[in-house]
N, C-alpha and C positions, 0 to 999 in steps of 0.2 A: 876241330876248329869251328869258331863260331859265326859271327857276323863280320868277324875281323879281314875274312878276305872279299866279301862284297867291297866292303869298305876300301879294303888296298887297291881293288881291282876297278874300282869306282873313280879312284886318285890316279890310277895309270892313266884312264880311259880320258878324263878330263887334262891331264897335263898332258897329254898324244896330242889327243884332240882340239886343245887350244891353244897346242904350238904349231900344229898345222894346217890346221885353216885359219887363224888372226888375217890372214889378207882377203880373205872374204867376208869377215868381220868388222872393217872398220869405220864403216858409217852405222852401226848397230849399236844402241845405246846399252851402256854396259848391265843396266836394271832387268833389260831383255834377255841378255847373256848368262846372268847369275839365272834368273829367272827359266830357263830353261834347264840348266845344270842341277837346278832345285827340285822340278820337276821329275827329272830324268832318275835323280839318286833318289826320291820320295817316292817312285814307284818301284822300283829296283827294290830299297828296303821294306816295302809294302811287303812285296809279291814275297821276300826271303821268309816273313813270317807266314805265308802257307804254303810256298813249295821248298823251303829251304833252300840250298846253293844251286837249283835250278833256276833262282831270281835272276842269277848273272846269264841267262839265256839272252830274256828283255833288253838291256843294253847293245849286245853284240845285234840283235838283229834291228835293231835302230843304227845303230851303225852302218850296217848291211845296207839296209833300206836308205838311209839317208846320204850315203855314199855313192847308192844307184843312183839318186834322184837328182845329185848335185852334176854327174858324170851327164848325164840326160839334158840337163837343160842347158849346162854349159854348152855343150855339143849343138844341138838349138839356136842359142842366140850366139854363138862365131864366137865365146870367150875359153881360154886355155883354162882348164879345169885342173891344172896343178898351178900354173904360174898367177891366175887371174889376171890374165894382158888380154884384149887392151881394156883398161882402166876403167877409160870411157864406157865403155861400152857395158863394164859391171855396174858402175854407179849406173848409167840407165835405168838399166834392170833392177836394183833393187829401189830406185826411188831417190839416191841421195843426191845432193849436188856437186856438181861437178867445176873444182876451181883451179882453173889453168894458170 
C-alpha cells in the first residue's frame, strides 16, 4: 500500500478531529482552520516521502501533544475541557467577543 493510507488516516484524523473540538472552534476564522489542516497533511506527506508510513507517527503525536495542552489550560483558566462552559469565559481566553 502506498500513500493511500496516510491519506485515509489524514481524512479520519481531520473529520475526528473537527467534529470534536468545533466548540472550541468558533470564533476562529475558517482560513485559520484550513490553514492549519494544510499544514498538518503537508508535513505528514512530506515526512511519508523519507520515512515512508512512519509519516503517520507526526500526526498522532500532535495529537498527543495538542490534546495535553488543550487539557492543561482549560484546567488553568476554570473552563470544562470537553463541554467548553462557561462560554464566557473561553471567548475570554481566546480573544473573541462575547454577545450576550
Amino acid at each position: 500500500m502506498g500513500i493511500e493510507l496516510e491519506l485515509g488516516a489524514l481524512l479520519l484524523i481531520q473529520l475526528t478531529a473537527s467534529s470534536l473540538f468545533t466548540k472550541f472552534e468558533v470564533g476562529t476564522a475558517a482560513w485559520k482552520r484550513i490553514l492549519k489542516w494544510l499544514i498538518l497533511d503537508g508535513i505528514t506527506l512530506l515526512l511519508f516521502i523519507w520515512i515512508s508510513h512512519w509519516a503517520l507517527l507526526f500526526p498522532l503525536l500532535i495529537i498527543v501533544l495538542g490534546t495535553s495542552v488543550h487539557f492543561i489550560i482549560c484546567k488553568k483558566y476554570g473552563i470544562d475541557s470537553i463541554h467548553a462552559t462557561p462560554r464566557k469565559k473561553l471567548y475570554e481566553l481566546r480573544g473573541w467577543k462575547w454577545d450576550e
